[in-house]
C-alpha positions as CSV (number, residue, x, y, z in Angstrom):
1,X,160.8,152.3,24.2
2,X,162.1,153.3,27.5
3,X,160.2,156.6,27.4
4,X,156.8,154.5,26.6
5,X,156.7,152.9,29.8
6,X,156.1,154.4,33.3
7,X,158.6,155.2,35.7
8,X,158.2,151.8,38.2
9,X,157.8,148.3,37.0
10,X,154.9,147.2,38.2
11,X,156.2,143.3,38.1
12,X,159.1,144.5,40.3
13,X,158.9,143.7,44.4
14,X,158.9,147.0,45.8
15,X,161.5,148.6,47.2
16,X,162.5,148.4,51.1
17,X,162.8,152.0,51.2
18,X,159.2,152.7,50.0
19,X,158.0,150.5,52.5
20,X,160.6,152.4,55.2
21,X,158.9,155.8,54.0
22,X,155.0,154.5,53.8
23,X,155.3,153.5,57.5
24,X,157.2,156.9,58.6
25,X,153.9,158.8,56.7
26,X,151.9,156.7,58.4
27,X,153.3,157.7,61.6
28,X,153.9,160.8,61.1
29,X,150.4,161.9,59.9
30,X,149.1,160.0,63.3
31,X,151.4,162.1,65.3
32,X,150.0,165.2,63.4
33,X,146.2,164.0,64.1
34,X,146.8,163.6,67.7
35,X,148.7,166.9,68.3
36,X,146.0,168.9,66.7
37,X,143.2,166.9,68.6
38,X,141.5,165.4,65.3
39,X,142.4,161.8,66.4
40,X,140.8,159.8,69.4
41,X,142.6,159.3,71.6
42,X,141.5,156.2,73.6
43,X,143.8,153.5,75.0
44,X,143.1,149.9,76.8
45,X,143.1,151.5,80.5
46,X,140.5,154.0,79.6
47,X,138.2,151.5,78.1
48,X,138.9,149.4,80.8
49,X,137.7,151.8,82.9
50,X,134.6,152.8,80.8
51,X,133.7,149.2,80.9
52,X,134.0,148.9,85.2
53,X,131.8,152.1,85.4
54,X,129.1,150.8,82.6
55,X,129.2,147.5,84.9
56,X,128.5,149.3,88.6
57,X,126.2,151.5,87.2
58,X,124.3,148.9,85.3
59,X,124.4,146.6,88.4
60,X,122.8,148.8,90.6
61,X,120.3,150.1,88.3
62,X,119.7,146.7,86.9
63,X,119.0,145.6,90.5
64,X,117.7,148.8,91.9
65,X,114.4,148.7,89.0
66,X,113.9,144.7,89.2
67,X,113.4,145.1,93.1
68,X,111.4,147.9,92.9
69,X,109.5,146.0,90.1
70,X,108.9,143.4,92.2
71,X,107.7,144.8,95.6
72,X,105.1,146.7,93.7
73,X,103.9,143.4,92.3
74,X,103.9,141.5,95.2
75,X,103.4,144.6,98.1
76,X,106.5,143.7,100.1
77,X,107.4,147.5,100.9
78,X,110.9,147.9,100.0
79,X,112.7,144.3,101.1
80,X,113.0,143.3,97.6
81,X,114.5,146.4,96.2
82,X,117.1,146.3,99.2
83,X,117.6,142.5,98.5
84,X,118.0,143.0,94.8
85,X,120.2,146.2,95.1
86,X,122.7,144.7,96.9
87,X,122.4,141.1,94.5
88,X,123.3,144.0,91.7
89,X,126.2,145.8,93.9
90,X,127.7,141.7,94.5
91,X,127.1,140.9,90.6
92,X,128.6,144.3,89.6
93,X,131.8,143.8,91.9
94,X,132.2,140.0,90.5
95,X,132.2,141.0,87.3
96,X,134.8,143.8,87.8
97,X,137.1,141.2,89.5
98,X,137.2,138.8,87.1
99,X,137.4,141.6,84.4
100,X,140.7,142.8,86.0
101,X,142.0,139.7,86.4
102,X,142.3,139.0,83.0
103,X,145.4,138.8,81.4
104,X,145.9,141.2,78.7
């Protein structure tokens, strides 16, 4: 009878220590990926940071094009670009304010 049945009781909570040594695998096998470069290693500050650089870079180009759009519609030589540029640089730098300001 006994040798009929597997060797874990499936109807049985688990035990603490399987639990204990699933998390240490876990752990370990992260460890292993990040030592041998196979894992990604990104944390909050460098998305952060991605995120600030996406929103100057997007600010002045964002600003940059619609001015330029504009004085070639309407002939102002370049006051609109300079106008919009700096618009974009003051949007960019508001946004990166209140997107460090944030509490985590």
């Amino acid at each position: 009878m006994a040798a009929d049945e597997p060797g874990q009781d499936l109807s049985s909570p688990q035990d603490a220590r399987l639990d204990s040594l699933e998390e240490r695998l876990a752990r370990a096998q992260h460890e292993e990926a990040k030592r041998t470069g196979r894992a990604p290693v990104s944390d909050a500050n460098e998305q952060l940071g991605n995120r600030v650089l996406s929103t100057l870079i997007g600010g002045l180009v964002g600003g940059s094009l619609i001015g330029w759009v504009l004085d070639r519609v309407f002939g102002t030589g370049h006051v609109l670009l300079i106008v919009f540029l700096v618009l974009g640089i003051v949007g960019s730098f508001w946004s990166i304010i209140k997107m460090s300001s944030r509490q985590p």
